[in-house]
C-alpha positions in Angstrom: 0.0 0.0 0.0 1.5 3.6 -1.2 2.0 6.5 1.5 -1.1 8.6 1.1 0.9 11.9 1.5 3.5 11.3 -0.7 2.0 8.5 -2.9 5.6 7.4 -3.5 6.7 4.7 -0.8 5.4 1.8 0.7 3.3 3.2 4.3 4.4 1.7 7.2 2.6 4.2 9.5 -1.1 3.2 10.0 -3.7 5.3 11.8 -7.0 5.0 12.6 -9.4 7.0 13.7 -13.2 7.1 14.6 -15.1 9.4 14.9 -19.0 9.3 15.7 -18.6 5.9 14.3 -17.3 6.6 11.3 -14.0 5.3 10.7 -11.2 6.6 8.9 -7.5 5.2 8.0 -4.8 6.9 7.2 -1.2 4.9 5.7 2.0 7.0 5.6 5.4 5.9 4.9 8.4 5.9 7.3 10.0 9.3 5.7 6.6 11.0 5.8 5.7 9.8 9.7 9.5 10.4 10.7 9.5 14.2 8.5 6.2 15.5 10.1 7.6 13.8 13.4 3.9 12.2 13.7 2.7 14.5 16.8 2.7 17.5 14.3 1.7 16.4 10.9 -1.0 18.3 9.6 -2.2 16.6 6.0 -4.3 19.1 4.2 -6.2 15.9 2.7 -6.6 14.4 5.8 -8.1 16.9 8.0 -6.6 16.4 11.3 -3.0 17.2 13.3 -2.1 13.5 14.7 -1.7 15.8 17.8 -5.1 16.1 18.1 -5.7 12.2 17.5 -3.0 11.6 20.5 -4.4 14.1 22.9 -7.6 12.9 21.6 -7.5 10.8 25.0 -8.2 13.6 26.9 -11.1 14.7 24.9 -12.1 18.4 23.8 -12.5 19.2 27.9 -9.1 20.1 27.5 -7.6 20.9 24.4 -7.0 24.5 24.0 -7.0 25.1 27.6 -3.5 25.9 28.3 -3.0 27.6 30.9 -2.1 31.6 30.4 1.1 31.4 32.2 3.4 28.6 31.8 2.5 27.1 35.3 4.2 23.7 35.6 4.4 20.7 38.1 7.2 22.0 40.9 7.6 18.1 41.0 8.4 16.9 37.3 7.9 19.8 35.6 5.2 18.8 33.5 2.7 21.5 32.1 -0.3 21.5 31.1 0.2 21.3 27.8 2.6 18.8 28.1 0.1 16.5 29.7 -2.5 17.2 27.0 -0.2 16.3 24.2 1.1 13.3 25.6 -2.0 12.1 27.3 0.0 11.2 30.4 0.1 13.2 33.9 3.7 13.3 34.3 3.5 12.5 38.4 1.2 12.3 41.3 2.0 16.1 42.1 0.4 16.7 38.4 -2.7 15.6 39.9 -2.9 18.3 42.2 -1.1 21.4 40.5 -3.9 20.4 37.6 -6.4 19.3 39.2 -9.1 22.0 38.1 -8.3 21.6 34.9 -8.0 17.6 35.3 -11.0 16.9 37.0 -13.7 16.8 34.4 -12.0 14.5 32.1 -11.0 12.4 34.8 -14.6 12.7 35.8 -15.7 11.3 32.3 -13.1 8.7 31.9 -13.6 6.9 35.1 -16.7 7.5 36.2 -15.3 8.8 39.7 -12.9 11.7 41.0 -11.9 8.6 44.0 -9.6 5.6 42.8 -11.0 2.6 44.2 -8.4 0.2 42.9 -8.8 -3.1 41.3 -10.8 -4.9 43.3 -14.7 -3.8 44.8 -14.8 -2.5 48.3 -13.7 -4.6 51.4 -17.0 -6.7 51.4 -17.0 -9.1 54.7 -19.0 -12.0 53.0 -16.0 -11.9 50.1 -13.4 -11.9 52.8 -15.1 -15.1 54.5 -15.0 -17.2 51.5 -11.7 -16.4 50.2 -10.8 -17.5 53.9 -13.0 -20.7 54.0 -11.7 -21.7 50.0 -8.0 -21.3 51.4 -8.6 -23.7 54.4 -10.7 -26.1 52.2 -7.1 -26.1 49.9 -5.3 -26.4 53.1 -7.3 -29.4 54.0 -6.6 -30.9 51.1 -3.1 -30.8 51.1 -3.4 -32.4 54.4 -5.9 -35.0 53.2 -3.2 -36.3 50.7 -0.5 -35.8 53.5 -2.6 -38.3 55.7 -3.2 -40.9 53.1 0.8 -40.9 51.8 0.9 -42.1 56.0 -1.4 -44.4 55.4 -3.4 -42.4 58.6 -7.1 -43.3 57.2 -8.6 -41.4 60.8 -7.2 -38.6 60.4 -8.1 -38.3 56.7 -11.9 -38.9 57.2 -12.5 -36.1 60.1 -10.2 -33.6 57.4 -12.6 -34.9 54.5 -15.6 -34.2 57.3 -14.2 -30.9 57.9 -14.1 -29.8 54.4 -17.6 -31.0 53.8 -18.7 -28.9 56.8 -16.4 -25.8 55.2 -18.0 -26.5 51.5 -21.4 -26.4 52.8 -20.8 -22.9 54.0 -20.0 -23.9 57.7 -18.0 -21.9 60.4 -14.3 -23.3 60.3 -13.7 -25.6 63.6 -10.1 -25.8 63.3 
């Protein structure tokens, strides 16, 4: 496939974009991705800056809101700009010396202003079964440690225990 700016070398660059749906692809060779150094190419024929399809993470809540004085992160030194470009907060500090301008999109992206992690909320019922599965393992192992020494007693009140434990039993141990 030929480089749709130059229409002269084989595209090695591919980009897609959509928008409302609609999808659009654009194919540019090496030279041309490397020459308009891909954050600042601005194809008449295409009708986008790649700029705007990188920073397009941060949606229009904050492109073009650069701040009026260069006010950057006393951390990393990270502006505003900076963070819009690249679509990345340069460092927790960002977070606060931005956080006016951050919150919205943040807002949209998430759903919440609050990181909650990866797993829900400490949930006591969750807490007891991940507890009762681990000694019903435990068991187990002890089970097959039992019948290696040949200790048929001791096996049966573990294989009682887990059958109390599976039936969602308090743990007697």
């Amino acid at each position: 496939m030929l480089c749709q700016h130059c229409k002269q070398n084989e595209a090695t660059t591919h980009i897609r974009r959509v928008v409302n749906g609609a999808a659009e692809e654009f194919h540019l060779c090496a030279a041309c991705a490397k020459e308009a150094g891909l954050a600042q190419l601005a194809a008449p024929e295409f009708g986008f800056h790649l700029s705007d399809l990188f920073s397009g993470f941060l949606g229009s809540s904050l492109r073009g809101q650069g701040l009026p004085s260069p006010v950057r992160c006393a951390l990393c030194g990270s502006s505003l700009n900076e963070i819009i470009q690249s679509s990345r907060v340069g460092c927790a500090q960002c977070y606060e010396t931005f956080a006016e301008q951050l919150q919205p999109t943040l807002q949209r992206i998430h759903g919440a202003l609050r990181h909650t992690g990866k797993a829900p909320e400490a949930d006591p019922a969750v807490a007891e079964r991940k507890q009762r599965q681990a000694r019903i393992e435990q068991l187990r192992g002890e089970i097959a440690q039992a019948v290696q020494m040949e200790d048929y007693e001791q096996a049966a009140k573990l294989r009682d225990e887990i059958r109390t434990l599976e039936e969602g039993g308090s743990d007697n141990a």
